[in-house]
C-alpha positions in Angstrom: 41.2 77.6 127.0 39.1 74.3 127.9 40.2 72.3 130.5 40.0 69.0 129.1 39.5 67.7 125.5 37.4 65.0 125.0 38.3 62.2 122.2 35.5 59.5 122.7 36.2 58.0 126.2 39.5 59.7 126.9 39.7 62.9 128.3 42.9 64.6 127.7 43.7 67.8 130.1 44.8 70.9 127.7 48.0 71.6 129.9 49.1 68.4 129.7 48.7 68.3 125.5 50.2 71.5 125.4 53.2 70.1 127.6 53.7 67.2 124.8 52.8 69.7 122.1 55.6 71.7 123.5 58.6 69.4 123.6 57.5 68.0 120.1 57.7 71.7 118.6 61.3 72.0 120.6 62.7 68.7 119.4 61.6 69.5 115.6 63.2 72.8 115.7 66.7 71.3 117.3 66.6 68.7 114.8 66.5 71.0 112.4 68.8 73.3 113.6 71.4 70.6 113.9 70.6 69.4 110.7 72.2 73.3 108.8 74.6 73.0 111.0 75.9 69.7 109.5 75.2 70.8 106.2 77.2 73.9 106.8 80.2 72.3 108.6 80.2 69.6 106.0 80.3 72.5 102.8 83.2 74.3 105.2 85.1 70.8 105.5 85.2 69.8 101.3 85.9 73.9 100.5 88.2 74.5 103.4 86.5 77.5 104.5 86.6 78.8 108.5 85.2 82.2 110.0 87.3 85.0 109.3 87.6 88.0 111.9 84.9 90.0 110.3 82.4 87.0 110.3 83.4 86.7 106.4 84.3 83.0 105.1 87.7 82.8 104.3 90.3 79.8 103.2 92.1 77.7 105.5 96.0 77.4 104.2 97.7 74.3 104.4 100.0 75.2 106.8 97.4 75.1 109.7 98.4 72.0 110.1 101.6 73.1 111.3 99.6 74.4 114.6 100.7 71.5 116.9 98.2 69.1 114.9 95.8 71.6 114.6 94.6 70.7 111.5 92.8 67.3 112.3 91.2 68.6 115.0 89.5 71.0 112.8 87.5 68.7 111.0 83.8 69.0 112.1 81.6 66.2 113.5 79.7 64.4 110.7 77.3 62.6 113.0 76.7 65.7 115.0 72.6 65.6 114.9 72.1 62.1 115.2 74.0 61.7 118.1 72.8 65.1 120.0 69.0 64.3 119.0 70.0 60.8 120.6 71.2 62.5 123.8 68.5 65.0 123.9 65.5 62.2 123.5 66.9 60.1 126.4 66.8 63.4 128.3 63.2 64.5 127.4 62.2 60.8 128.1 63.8 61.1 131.9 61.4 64.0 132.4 58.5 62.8 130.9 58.9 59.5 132.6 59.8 60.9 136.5 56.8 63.6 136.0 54.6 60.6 134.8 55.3 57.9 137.4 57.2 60.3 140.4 53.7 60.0 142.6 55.1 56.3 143.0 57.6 57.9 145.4 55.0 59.2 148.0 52.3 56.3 147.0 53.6 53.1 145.9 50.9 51.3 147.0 49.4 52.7 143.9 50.9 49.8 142.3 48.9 46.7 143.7 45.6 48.4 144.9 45.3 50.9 141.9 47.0 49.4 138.6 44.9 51.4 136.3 46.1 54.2 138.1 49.6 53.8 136.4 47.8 55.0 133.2 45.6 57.7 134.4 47.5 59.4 137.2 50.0 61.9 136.5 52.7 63.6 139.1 52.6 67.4 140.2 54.4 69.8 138.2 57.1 69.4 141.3 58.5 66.5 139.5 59.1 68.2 136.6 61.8 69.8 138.9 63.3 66.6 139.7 63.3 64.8 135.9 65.1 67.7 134.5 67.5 67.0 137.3 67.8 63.8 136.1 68.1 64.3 132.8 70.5 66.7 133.1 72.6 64.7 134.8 72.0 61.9 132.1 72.5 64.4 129.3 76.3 65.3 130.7 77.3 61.5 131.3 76.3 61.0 127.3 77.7 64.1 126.6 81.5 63.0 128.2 80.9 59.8 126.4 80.4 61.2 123.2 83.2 63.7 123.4 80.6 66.7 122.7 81.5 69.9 123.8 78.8 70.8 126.6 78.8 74.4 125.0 77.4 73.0 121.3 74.9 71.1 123.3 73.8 74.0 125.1 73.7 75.8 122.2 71.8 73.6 120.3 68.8 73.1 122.9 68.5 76.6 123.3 66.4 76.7 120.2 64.3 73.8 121.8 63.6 75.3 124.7 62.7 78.8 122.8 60.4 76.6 120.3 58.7 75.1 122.9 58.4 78.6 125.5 56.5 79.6 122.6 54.1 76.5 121.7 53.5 76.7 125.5 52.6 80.4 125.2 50.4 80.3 122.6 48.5 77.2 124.1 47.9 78.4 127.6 47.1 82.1 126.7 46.5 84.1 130.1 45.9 87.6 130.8 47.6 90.0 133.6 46.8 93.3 135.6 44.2 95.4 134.6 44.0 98.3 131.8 42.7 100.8 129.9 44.9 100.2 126.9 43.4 99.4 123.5 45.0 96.0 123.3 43.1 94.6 126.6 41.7 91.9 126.3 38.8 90.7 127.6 38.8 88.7 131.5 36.4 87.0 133.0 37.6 87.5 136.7 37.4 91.4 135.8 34.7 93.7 134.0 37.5 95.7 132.5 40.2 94.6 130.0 43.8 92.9 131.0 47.4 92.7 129.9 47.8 90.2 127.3 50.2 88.5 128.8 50.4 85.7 125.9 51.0 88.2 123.3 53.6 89.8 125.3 55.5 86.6 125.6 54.8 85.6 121.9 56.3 89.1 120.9 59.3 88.2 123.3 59.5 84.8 122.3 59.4 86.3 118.1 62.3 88.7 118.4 64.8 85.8 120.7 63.8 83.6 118.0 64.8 86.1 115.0 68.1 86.9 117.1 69.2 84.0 117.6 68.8 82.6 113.9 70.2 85.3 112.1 73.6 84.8 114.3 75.9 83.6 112.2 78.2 82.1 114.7 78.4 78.1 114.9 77.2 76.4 117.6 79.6 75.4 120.0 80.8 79.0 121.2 78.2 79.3 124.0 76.6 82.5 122.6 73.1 81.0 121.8 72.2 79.6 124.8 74.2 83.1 126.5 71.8 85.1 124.7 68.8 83.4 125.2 69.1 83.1 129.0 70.6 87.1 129.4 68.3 88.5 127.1 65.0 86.1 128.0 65.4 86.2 131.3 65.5 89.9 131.2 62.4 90.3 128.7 60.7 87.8 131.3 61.1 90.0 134.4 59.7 92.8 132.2 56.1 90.5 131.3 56.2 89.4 134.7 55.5 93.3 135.8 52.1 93.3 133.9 51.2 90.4 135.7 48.1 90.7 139.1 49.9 92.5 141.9 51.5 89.7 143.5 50.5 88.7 147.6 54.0 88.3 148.6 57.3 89.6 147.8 61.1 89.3 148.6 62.7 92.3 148.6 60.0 94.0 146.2 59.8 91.1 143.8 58.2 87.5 143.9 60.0 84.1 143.9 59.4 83.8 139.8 61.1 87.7 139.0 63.8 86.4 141.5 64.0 83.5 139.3 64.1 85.5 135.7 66.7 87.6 137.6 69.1 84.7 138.1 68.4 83.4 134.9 69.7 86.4 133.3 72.8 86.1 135.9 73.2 82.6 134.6 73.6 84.0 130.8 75.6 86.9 131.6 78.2 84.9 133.5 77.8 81.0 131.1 81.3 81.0 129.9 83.0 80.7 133.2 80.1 77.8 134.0 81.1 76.3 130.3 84.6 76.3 132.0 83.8 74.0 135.5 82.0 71.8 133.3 83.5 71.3 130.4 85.4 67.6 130.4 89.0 67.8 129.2 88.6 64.5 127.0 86.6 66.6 124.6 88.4 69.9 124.2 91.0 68.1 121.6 88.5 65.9 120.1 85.8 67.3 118.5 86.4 71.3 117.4 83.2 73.6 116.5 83.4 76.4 114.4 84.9 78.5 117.0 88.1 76.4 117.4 88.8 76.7 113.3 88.3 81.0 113.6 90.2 81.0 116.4 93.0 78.8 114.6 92.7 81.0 111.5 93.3 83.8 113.7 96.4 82.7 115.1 97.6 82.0 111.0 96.9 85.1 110.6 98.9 86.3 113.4 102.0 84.2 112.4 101.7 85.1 108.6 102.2 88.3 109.7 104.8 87.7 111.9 106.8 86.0 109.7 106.2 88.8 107.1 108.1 91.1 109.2 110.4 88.7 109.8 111.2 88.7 105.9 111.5 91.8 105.7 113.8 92.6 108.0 116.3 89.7 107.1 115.7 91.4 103.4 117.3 94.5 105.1 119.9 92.9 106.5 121.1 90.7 103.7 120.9 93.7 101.5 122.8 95.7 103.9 125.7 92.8 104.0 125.8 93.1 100.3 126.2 96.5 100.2 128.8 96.6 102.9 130.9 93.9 100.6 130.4 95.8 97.6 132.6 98.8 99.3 135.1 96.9 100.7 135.9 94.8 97.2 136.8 97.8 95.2 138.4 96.7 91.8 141.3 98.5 90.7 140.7 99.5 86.9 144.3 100.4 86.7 145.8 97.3 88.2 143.1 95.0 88.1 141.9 95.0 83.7 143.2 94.5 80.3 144.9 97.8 80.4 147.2 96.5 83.0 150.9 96.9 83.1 152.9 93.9 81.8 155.5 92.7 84.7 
């Protein structure tokens, strides 16, 4: 890939267009996403459908509402997407704007001997690091005051981030160790062929992206961005393998395979994080998909408890008759119109 692109006097460095690229091609496909997810909510909400136990659609009786109030909490967020794209572009303009100006931090004197330099200096990708901090931090205060669940936020950017792994891929191809394998490619540090290490993690990034859209969960239960860190950070750790023997290592592996390790850790162990962070204001105020199955559930579970109920004081009451049906005998000889004159 070039370096730099050229448009008249600019020059505009290839990373840094795939980097923009990138978080245009994630904010598109959240966008989207959040768009079927209102569309879906919103057909649930005018049919009065929820999530069955089998994954199957099924009706929500009127007597939910008889689950401590239940019932209005079910109704689904109409304004979901515009207020979570909201959210999510203050975020993304944190990090673009700490990663843009953050060399003002070691070099403010940039500012009065070097205006110019405002426009044509960027940061190191270290400040990255530090804007995602930021936003994060940005994207939970909005979240709280929006009363958003943190888990349909998460869920809901992890098709952002996925979208734009793989714009990033796919502009900033690279290759990895060498081999003999048909699909080498060709390297110019090496007179034999390489790993493709961008088809690899297009491949990876193909089958996360099919997974996660064919789940037919709603967002908001924290299984999205569960699988996609579990299952990516694994299938990361595995690319990573094929990459040049690394100089140094910790414990057999480098800092970045450490880092797809604990990725993977974070997935495998998100609900109990979902738990610390999740503010209390918004577990009653806004309920996802998940809160109407698991309400349906609990119907379900009282129906049938009151079924047996029925039946039982069926058995009983029938019983009672019974038992007063035998001890009310009528005599046909002293009781009828046969009866003796006195």
């Amino acid at each position: 890939m070039p370096e730099s692109i050229s448009l008249g006097p600019l020059q505009l460095q290839w990373s840094l267009l795939g980097v923009l690229l990138s978080a245009l091609a994630g904010y598109a496909v959240v966008s989207f996403r959040l768009k079927r997810e209102d569309r879906i909510m919103s057909r649930r909400r005018t049919e009065g459908l929820a999530d069955g136990p089998d994954g199957t659609e099924r009706e929500i009786d009127a007597d939910v509402s008889a689950l401590d109030g239940a019932h209005e909490e079910v109704k689904p967020q109409p304004l979901l997407r515009s207020t979570l794209m909201n959210i999510f572009a203050n975020g993304l303009f944190v990090v673009l704007l700490v990663w843009k100006l953050g060399f003002l931090l070691k070099t403010p004197s940039i500012i009065w001997e070097q205006p110019l330099g405002l426009l044509i200096y960027w940061s190191s990708p270290d400040m990255v690091v530090l804007g995602a901090v930021a936003a994060a931090v940005l994207v939970l205060l909005q979240l709280r005051k929006a009363g958003i669940p943190v888990q349909t936020a998460a869920d809901a950017a992890a098709f952002g981030v996925l979208a734009a792994y793989t714009v990033r891929q796919a502009a900033m191809w690279q290759g990895g160790r060498v081999t003999e394998l048909p699909w080498a490619i060709a390297s110019e540090s090496s007179l034999f062929g390489v790993h493709p290490l961008g088809a690899y993690a297009l491949l990876l990034s193909a089958a996360l992206g099919v997974w996660l859209w064919c789940r037919k969960e709603p967002l908001g239960t924290g299984g999205y961005v569960r699988d996609l860190c579990t299952y990516g950070g694994l299938g990361l750790l595995a690319v990573s393998l094929f990459k040049e023997p690394p100089k140094e290592t910790v414990f057999l592996l480098t800092a970045e395979q450490w880092g797809f390790a604990a990725l993977a850790l974070l997935g495998s162990s998100a609900a109990r994080l979902f738990g610390l962070i999740q503010f209390p204001e918004t577990r009653h105020t806004m309920a996802s998909g998940a809160d109407i199955q698991t309400i349906a559930k609990e119907q379900d579970m009282m129906a049938a408890n009151d079924s047996k109920a029925q039946i039982k004081q069926a058995q009983q009451n029938e019983a009672e008759r019974r038992h007063a049906d035998d001890t009310i005998q009528t005599d046909k000889k002293l009781n009828g119109p046969n009866r003796p004159s006195t």
